[in-house]
Steps between C-alpha positions, in 0.01 A plus 500: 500500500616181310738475204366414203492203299774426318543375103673222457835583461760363206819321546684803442237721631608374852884499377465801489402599817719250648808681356351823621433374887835319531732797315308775752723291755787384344631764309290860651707698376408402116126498584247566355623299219566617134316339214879289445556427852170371463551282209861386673275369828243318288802293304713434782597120496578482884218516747279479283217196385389435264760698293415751190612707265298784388524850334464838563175508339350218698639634797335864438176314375491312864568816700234733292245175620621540832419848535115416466486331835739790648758250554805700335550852513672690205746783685581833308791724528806380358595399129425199573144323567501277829243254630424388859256286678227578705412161619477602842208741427349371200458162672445619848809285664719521717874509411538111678262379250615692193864334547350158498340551197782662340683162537204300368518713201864474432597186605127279449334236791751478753518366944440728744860456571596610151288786517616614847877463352397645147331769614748594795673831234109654516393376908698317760273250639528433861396110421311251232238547736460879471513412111218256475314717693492780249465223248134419683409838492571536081353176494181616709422833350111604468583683193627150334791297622878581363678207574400132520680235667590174199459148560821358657739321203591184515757436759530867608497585852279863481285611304558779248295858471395633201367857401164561342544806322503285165202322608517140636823337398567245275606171680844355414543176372585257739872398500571177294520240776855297547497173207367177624693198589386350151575822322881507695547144380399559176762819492747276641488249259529702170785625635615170566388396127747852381789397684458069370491671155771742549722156613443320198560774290835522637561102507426492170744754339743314756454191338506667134809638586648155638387346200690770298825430729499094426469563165797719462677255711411209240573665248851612616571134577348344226286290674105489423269693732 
């Protein structure tokens, strides 16, 4: 039996189920996660690209959307409501795979390298290798691919894997390149131009205050300036 197709997730659609695969490891004894642990996860400036800062509404709104799909699960008992994941089943993958994703959701395109390191708190890698092959598989998937492998930047070494759950990705602008030789000269010589100005400012109120000195002088001594 395959899994089924998945919507195209939102940016903090697949925040949210970030948060929930990474806290399940990190902090187990606080998961499932309450609606503010939640909210705490999705705003958390470290680890975390791009950053945002949402609400408990939005937050609730994303995790009610989730629920179509079967990819949270509300728990009862308790006075407070909890959320958890079900990744694994929903999407039919094994825990390997889920943990890369995880860090493609949280942390956006990133190496295989990064992702082995990133993702070491949710699966310890044996080697890149073992990564990119779990990469291949999400990337080879006859019920539509999960990951896709970017065009290498300019003057980067690797390329960088991105997840698909939001669709395709949006291509980054190219880095602005270094300034040209005509464009370094140019910088040089305004600042050259600042600095001439900035001397003959100063010359001058020299001179005005020589001038102010000699006439003092010549007028002490009664002599004409």
């Amino acid at each position: 039996m395959t899994a089924p197709r998945l919507p195209i997730l939102s940016l903090l659609e697949t925040r949210v189920l970030g948060v929930l695969c990474e806290k399940q490891h990190t902090v187990p004894d606080t998961y499932p996660l309450s609606l503010n642990a939640m909210v705490a996860g999705c705003n958390q400036k470290t680890s975390r690209h791009p950053v945002i800062e949402v609400s408990e509404a939005e937050v609730l709104s994303a995790i009610d959307s989730l629920k179509g799909p079967a990819l949270i699960v509300e728990t009862s008992g308790g006075r407070v409501t909890r959320y958890a994941h079900n990744m694994e089943r929903g999407l039919r993958l094994p825990s390997q795979s889920i943990a890369l994703l995880t860090a493609l959701m949280l942390r956006g395109p990133q190496t295989s390298g990064e992702l082995r390191t990133n993702s070491e708190r949710l699966h310890r890698f044996a080697d890149i290798s073992a990564v990119e092959g779990f990469l291949q598989e999400l990337a080879e998937r006859p019920e539509g691919a999960m990951v896709v492998e970017l065009p290498r930047q300019p003057g980067a070494r690797e390329n960088r894997w991105a997840h698909l759950l939001s669709g395709a990705p949006a291509v980054e602008e190219t880095p602005v390149a270094a300034p040209s030789m005509a464009a370094s000269t140019a910088n040089v010589t305004v600042g050259e131009i600042a600095a001439l100005k900035a001397n003959v400012a100063r010359l001058e109120a020299e001179v005005d205050a020589l001038k102010g000195l000699v006439g003092k002088l010549c007028a002490e001594l009664g002599v004409a300036g």
